[in-house]
Each structure stands twice: as C-alpha cells, then as structure tokens.
N, C-alpha and C positions, 0 to 999 in steps of 0.2 A: 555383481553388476548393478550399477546405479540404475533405476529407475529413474525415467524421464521427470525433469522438476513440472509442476502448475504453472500455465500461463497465469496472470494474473494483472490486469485492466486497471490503474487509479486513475479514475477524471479528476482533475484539479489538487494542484499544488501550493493549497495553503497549510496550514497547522493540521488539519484531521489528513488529508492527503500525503504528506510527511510524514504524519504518525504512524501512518497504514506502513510506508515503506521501513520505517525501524523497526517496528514490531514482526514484520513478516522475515527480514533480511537476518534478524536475530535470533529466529524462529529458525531460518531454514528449511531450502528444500522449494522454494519458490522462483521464477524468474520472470521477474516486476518489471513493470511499463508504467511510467508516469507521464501523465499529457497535460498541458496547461498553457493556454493562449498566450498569457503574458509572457515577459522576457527573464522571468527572475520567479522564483520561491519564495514560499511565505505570505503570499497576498497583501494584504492592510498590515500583518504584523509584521512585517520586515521591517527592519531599522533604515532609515535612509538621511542624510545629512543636509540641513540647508544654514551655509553661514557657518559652518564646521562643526552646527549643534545636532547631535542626534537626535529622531523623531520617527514616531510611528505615524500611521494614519488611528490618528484618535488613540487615548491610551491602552496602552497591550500589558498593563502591568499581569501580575501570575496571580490569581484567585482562586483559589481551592481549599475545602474540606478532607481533602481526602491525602492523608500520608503519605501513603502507597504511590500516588501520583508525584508528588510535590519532591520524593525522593530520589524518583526514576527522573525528572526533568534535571534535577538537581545535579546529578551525576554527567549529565551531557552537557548543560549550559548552568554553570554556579550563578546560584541566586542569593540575594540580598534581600536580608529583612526590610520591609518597608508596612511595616505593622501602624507603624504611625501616621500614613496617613490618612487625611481628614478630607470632606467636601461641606460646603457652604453654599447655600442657596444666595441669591439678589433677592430681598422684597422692597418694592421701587415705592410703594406710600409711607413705609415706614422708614425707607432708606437705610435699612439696616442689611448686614448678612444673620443667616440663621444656620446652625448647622443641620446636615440631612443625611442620614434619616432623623427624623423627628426626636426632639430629646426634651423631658421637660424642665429642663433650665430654663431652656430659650422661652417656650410656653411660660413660664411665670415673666417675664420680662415684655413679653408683649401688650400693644396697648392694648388689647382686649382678651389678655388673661384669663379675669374673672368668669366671659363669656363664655371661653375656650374651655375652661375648668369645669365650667357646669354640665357643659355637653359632653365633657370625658367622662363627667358621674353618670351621664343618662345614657351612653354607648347602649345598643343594643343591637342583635340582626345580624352580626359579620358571617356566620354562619348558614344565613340565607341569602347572603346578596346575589345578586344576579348577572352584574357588570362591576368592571371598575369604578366607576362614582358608586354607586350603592356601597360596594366595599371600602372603598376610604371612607364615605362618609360615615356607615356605620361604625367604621375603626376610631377616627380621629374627629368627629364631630362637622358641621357643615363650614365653622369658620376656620378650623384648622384647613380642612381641603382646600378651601377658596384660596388660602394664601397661601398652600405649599406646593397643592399638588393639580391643581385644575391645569391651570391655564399652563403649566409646563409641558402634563402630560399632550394635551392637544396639539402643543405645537412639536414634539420630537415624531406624533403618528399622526400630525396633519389630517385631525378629523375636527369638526365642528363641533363635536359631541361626546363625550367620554363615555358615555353609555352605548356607543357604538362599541367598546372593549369589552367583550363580555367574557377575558379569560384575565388573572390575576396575580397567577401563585410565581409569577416572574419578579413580580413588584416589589419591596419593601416592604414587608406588613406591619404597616399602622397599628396594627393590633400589638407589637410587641414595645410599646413607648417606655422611656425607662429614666431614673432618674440620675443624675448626675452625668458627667462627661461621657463621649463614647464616641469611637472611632466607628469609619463607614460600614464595615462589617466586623461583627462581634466575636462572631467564631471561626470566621474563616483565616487562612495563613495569607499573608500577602508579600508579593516579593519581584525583585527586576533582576534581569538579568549583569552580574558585575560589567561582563564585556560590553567596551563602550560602540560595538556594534550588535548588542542587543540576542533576540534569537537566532542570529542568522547563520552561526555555525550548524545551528539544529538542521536548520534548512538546508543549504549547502551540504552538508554529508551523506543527504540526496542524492547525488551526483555521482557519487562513490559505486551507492546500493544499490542503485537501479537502472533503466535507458529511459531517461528523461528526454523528451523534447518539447522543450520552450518555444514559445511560439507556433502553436501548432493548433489549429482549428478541425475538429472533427467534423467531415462534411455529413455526416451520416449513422445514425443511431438504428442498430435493429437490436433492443434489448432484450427480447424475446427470444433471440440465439444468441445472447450477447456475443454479437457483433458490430464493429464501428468501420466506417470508409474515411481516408485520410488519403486526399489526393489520389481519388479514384479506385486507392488497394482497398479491397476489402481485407480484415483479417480478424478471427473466432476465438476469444481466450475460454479460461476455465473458469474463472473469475472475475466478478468486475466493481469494483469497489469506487461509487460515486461520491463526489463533494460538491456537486454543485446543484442548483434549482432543478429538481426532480423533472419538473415539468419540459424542461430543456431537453431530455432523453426521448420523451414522445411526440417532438414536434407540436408539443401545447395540446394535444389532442384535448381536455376538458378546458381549455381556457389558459391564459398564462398568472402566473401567483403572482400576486402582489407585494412588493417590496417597500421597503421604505430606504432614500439613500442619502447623501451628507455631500455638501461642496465644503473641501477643507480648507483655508487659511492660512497660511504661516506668518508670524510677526515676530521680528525680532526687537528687544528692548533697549535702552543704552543704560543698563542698571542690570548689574548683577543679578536680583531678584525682584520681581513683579510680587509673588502670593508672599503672606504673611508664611510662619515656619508653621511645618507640617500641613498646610495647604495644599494639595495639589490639584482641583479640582474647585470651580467655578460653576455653580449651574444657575439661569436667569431664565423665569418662569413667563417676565414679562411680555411687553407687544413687539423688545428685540427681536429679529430676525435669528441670531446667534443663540441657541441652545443651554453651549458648555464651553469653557475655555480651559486650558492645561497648559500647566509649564512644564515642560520637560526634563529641564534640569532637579525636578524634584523626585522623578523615576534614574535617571542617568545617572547621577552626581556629575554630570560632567562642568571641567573647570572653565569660567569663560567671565569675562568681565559685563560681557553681553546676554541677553536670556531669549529663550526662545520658547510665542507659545503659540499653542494651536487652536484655532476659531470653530467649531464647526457647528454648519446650517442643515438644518433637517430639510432636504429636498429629494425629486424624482432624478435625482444623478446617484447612478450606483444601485445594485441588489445587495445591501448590505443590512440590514435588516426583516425578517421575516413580519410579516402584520401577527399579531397575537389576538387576531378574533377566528372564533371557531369554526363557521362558515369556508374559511381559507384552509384553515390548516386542514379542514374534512377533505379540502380539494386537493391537499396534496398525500391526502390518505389513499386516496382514489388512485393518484399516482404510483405510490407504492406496489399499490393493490398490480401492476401490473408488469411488476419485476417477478420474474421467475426465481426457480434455486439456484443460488449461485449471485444472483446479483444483490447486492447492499448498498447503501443509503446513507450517510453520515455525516458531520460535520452541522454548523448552522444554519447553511443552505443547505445540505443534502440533506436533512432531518425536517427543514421548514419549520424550526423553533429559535423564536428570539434568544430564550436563556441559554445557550450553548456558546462556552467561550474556550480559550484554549485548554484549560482542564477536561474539557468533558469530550474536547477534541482528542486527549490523549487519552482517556478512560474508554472511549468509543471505541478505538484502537485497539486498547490492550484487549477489549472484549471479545472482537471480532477474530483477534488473532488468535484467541482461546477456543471460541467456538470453529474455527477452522478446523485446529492442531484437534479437537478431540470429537469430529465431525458434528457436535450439534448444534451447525447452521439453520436448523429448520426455520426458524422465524428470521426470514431476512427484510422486514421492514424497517426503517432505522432503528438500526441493530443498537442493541444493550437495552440498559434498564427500562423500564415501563415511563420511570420520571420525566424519560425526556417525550414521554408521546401524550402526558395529560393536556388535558384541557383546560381545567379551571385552574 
C-alpha cells in the first residue's frame, strides 16, 4: 500500500520555483502546488517577442561553473555555445569603448596609461578594504575606478556614494587584471538556449508536473504552520518552498527589503546588426539615464533584416534586484530566522542575494531536493551552500 505522497507549497514561478517542481516531480513521491500572481512561467527569463524578435527582460543568457549543472539544463533545453561573447564599456571624455572587465590592453592605450600604470605598481590593501570603493580602488588604482567603475556602479544601485556598498565579492575583481584579449568571464561556460523561444519549454513542463495556478494572489501567509489563505480557504502543507522577497511571508513585520528595479525599452533597428561581431553587451557608466543596452539577436541567432535591442534604466519599478549592503541582507536574516522546519528560501529574491542567477536557481534545487530525499533539511535558511549567504 502506497503511503500518502508530501504536500508540498512553491511560491513563485520563475527559474528557482521551476526548478523546485523538476527536481521533486523526478524525485518522486511528492504532490506539488505552484502559486504565482502572474499569467505565464519563468518571470523576467521567459522569452517573449516584439517585432517577431525574441527577448528576454534583460539578458537570460546560461552562466555557470558548474558541469553538473550546465549538463542537466542541457538535456531539457539544448544550448549553444556563446563563449564568445564580449562587453564594452562607453567612456564619454575619451569617446572611446573599453572592454570590461578590465584588461590591460586597453590600459596601455589610454590617455592616462602612464598614470594608471603606476598606481597598478603601487596596489595595496584589497585585502582590507572595507566597501566597494576601497576595494576597486585598492584593486585598480584611483584613475582606473573613476573611469570604469564609479560612476556606473552608482547609477545601476542608485546611491550617491559607493562606499555605502560595503559587500563585494559579487563584482568583478579588479584584482585579477590580465594581459592580452579576454572574454567577459574566463572560466565560466556560457550559452543560450537553440529554441528560438528560448527557456520556455523548461517552464511550461510545469504545467504537466504539478497544479499550478497562475494568477493567484495569496491573501494570507501563516508560516509558522506553513499555512496560506487563497480566497478565504485556508489550506496546511508539509512543505513550503519560497521564491519570492522573504519579507512578503511576514507581512514586512522587520520593515520591507529594499530592491533595486529597471524600466525596460525595446528598439528595433532597420539594420540587421547594431554591436560590432561578438558584442553583445553595451554598458555606459555616464550621466545617461540608460545603464546597459543588448541585442538580442546576438543570444538568439534569430534571422531578421531588422535587430532588436533592449535599454534598460536602473529605477524603483520592480523587486528585481536584491541591495548588496550588509545592513539589508542582516534584515532579511532576521527573516529567515523565522521560518520553521520545513519551510525554505531560495532563488534571488528568496535568498535576498544579488549574485544568484539561473544556475544557482537550479543548484538551489538540486540541493534542496537532496536534502529532502535523505532528510538533512535541518538548516533551512536559504538552503545550499554557505556562498550564497556571505557577505563580503
């Protein structure tokens, strides 16, 4: 005789919330509830079409270290190498592009080289630093920051001051500057999905795994007996596996976490291609309003006489970034701190860490489903490795 399957609770139906339902549905032995206000799966990385070009909200390409990962996505949605690509900064006095992260090609080509050179000889302190500015600056000297990385950072966290960031290890480090050509990340795999609608099969076979209901606002959080109210019904699972803004669950009881969020753009061009080859990425540190720009057909490959790209502005529209100062992220510790056994945390927003993208949405997963299957949930604050809950 079967034994009755685990209820089991997913708030939020983006990529970690997805990933919950494959892992567990593969697992077996669970019968899954997915909840998500919106009308569709996938959140920001769902593929959507404007002009008949596909498009993410902001680029969704596949960024991972990790094999294990990059194998298992591989198998559900085939991916494409896209190892090649490249980002370039705007510096608007010298009118030039640079590439970034920092490389010292560019550095010897600049007009103040010599200057930059010296202060790379006289580095010292990255080790001590204390905030983001102390850290670049120790890494890449005062004039290299001022032209690469001030006035960008400021404007994607909308603070005055860079020394209000006093966590780092998300960033680029300046510390690792290297000589000759090099693509945006050195070690990591990078790659898009071939279908020209992107991850959305991932998403969609959701649909299959579990009772999903889209559009569905939960009136009522008692996570304490992980229980939720939904049009009055109360109802108690076994399990309850969040993705969204921790603080959402307790009615903000310490205060509500701060976000940082993006109005996006779409432009279409009348030229096949806008960025030079292996371009995919624009970023402009100046007094523009605009951030980052990306063309999409350089993720895609899709064919089109027309190109298609996306603008986006660092504003208070959207919880789509976590703030990476310490202060915050302690307050959504506190949060944690008052999920019982049984309840977990995950994802970007459910974890309240900027560095968490869709790899580490599907590592969170695999983990969680591991510690279910061989009961050592005991630590359920956003669950998995320690990396994703440092501070500096």
């Amino acid at each position: 005789m079967n034994s009755k399957k685990k209820e089991v609770l997913i708030i939020g139906g983006g990529p970690a919330g997805c990933s919950v339902v494959h892992q567990l549905y593969e697992q077996g032995g669970w019968d899954i509830t997915l909840i998500d206000a919106a009308s569709f799966l996938g959140a920001g990385v769902r593929t959507n079409f404007y002009g008949g070009h596909p498009y993410t909200f902001g680029p969704r390409h596949f960024l991972t270290q990790s094999e294990k990962v990059f194998s298992y996505l591989n198998e559900k949605v085939p991916l494409r190498d896209c190892g090649d690509h490249q980002f370039i900064t705007y510096n608007e006095p010298d009118n030039d592009f640079y590439n970034f992260p920092i490389h010292m090609d560019d550095v010897r080509k600049m007009p103040e080289a010599n200057k930059i050179l010296n202060e790379l000889d006289n580095r010292h302190g990255v080790a001590e630093s204390k905030n983001f500015e102390e850290y670049w600056m120790n890494s890449v000297g005062k004039t290299l920051y001022d032209k690469m990385v001030n006035g960008y950072t400021k404007k994607i966290w909308q603070v005055e001051d860079n020394k209000e960031i006093d966590t780092f290890n998300w960033s680029p480090k300046g510390a690792t500057l290297k000589d000759g050509p090099r693509e945006a990340w050195d070690e990591a795999i990078s790659a898009y999905p071939y279908a020209i609608d992107g991850y959305n099969s991932y998403f969609d076979t959701v649909l299959e795994r579990a009772n999903v209901l889209l559009n569905t606002k939960i009136e009522k959080f008692d996570i304490e007996n992980k229980k939720i109210s939904i049009d009055g019904v109360e109802k108690v699972y076994d399990i309850i596996v969040n993705t969204i803004s921790p603080d959402t669950l307790f009615d903000y009881r310490y205060g509500e976490l701060p976000y940082i969020g993006r109005d996006f753009h779409k432009i279409v061009f009348p030229t096949e291609h806008v960025f030079p080859e292996n371009i995919y990425f624009l970023y402009y540190g100046g007094d523009e309003k605009f951030s980052r720009l990306v063309e999409y057909k350089k993720f895609t490959h899709h064919k089109s006489d027309t190109t298609l790209i996306g603008m986006e502005i660092p504003s208070a529209n959207g919880k789509y970034y976590p703030i990476p100062i310490k202060k915050e992220m302690e307050a959504a510790e506190r949060y944690f701190q008052l999920m019982p056994e049984g309840v977990f945390s995950i994802g970007r927003a459910g974890s309240y860490r900027y560095q968490i993208d869709i790899d580490d949405c599907i590592e969170q997963a695999m983990e969680l489903a591991d510690m279910l299957k061989t009961g050592a949930a005991g630590d359920h604050h956003p669950v998995v490795m320690k990396k994703w809950r440092e501070f500096a």
